[in-house]
N, C-alpha and C positions, 0 to 999 in steps of 0.2 A: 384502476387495474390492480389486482391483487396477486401478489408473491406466491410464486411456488418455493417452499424451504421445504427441500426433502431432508427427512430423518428418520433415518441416518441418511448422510451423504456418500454414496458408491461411487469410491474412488475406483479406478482401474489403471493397475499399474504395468507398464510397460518395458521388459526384463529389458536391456542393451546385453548380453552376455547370454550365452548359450551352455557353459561349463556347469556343471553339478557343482561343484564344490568354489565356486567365486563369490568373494567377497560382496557384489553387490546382489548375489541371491539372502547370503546372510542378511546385507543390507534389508533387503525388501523383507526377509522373513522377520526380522526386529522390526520392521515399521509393522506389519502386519499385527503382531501383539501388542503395541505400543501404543496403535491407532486407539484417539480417549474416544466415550461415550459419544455418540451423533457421530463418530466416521466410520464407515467399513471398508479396508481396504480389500479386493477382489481377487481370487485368484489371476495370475498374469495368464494373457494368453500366449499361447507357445506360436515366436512370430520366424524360429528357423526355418520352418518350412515351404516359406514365403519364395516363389522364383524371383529371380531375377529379372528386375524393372525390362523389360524388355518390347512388350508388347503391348496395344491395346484390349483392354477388355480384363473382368475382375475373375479372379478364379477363386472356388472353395474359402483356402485359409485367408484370403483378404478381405471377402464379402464377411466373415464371419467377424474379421477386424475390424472392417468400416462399421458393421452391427454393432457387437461388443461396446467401441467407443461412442457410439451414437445413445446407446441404453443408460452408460455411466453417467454420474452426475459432473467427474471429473478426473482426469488424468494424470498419474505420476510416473514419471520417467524416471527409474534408475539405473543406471547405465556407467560402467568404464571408459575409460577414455586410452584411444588406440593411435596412435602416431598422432595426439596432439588433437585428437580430433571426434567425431561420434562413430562409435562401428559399425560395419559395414551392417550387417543384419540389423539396426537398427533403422538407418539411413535405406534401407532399401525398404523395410515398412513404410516409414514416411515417406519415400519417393511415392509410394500406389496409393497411400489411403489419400496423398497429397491431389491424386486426380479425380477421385470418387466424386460423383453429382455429390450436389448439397454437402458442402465441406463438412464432414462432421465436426472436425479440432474446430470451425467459425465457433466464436465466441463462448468455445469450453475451457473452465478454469482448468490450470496444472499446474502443478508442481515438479520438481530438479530434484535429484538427489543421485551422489556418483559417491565410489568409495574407490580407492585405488592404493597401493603398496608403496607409492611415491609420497614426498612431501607436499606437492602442489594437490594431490590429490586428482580430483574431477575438473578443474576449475577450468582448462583451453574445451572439453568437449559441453562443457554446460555454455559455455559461450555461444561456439557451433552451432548447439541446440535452440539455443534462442535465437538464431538467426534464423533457423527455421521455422521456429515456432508466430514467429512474427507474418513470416510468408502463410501458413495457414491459419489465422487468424487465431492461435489461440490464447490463452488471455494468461499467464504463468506469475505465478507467485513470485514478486520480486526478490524480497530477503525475508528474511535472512537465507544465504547457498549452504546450502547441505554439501560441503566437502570433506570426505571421509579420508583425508590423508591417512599414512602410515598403520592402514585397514589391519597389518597382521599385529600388532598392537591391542584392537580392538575389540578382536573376535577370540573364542576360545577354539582350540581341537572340535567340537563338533559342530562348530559354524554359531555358537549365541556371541549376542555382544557382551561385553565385559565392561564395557567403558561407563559409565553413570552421566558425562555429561555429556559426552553423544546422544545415550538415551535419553535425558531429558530432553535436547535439541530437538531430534526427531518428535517425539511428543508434542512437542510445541508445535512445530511447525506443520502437522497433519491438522493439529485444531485450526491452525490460523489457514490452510489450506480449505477446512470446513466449514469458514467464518467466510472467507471469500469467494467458497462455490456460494453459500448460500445470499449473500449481499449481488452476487450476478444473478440469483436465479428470480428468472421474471415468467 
């Protein structure tokens, strides 16, 4: 049987935050330049417009989710953390893509990464998240946790990071995200 190793490997990353100006948009926009050679990290898709789980049957923004995630070679969640927990627009993506025929998240690498104003940072909604992430079979980069404590620290006035060994972390960790889409990819 012979290996598909895509390269670059198309991450697709998954905002948790809907604000202009939040920290884990800086986040994802420093991973995005950060991302080394063989990763490309994808524009997010815009998952507000998503209704609420309510109903049977996929509309527009979700069919183009289930796509989107099914095209990528792998997933990165960044996302805040909101009463302890993953937020609501995020958890309600994953509630719909979670019923789509042919799971897309089965057996697609991801990666975690949360920045947050606190000291614990992301650390109770990455938790969360791997509990879900386990229910859709998807396959997430264990460690090293990308937790962006004391985010206003990090970033300057126009959203870049400032920090050199967050930036290295993140760097690393999109390779090693890269090294283990491509070790799954069969």
């Amino acid at each position: 049987m012979m290996l598909r190793v895509p390269d670059p490997v198309s991450v697709l990353p998954l905002l948790g935050s809907l604000r202009k100006g939040s920290y884990n948009r800086m986040l994802l926009n420093a991973a995005r330049g950060l991302a080394p050679e063989g990763v490309t990290v994808l524009e997010a898709p815009a998952i507000g417009g998503i209704p609420l789980r309510q109903r049977d049957g996929f509309t527009g923004p979700v069919s183009d989710l289930v796509d989107a995630i099914r095209a990528a070679d792998a997933v990165l969640f960044v996302s805040p953390e909101y009463n302890y927990s993953i937020p609501g627009v995020l958890k309600n993506a994953l509630d719909w893509v979670s019923r789509a025929p042919e799971q897309p998240f089965r057996g697609k690498p991801a990666g975690i990464m949360g920045a947050s104003t606190g000291v614990v940072g992301t650390a109770r909604m990455q938790y969360h998240l791997r509990q879900v992430l386990i229910f859709v079979e998807a396959l997430p980069v264990n460690r090293p946790e990308i937790i962006v404590g004391r985010a206003a620290e990090r970033f300057d006035a126009d959203g870049n990071l400032t920090d050199d060994a967050t930036a290295t972390i993140i760097r690393d960790y999109l390779a090693m995200l890269g090294d283990w889409t491509r070790r799954l990819s069969v």
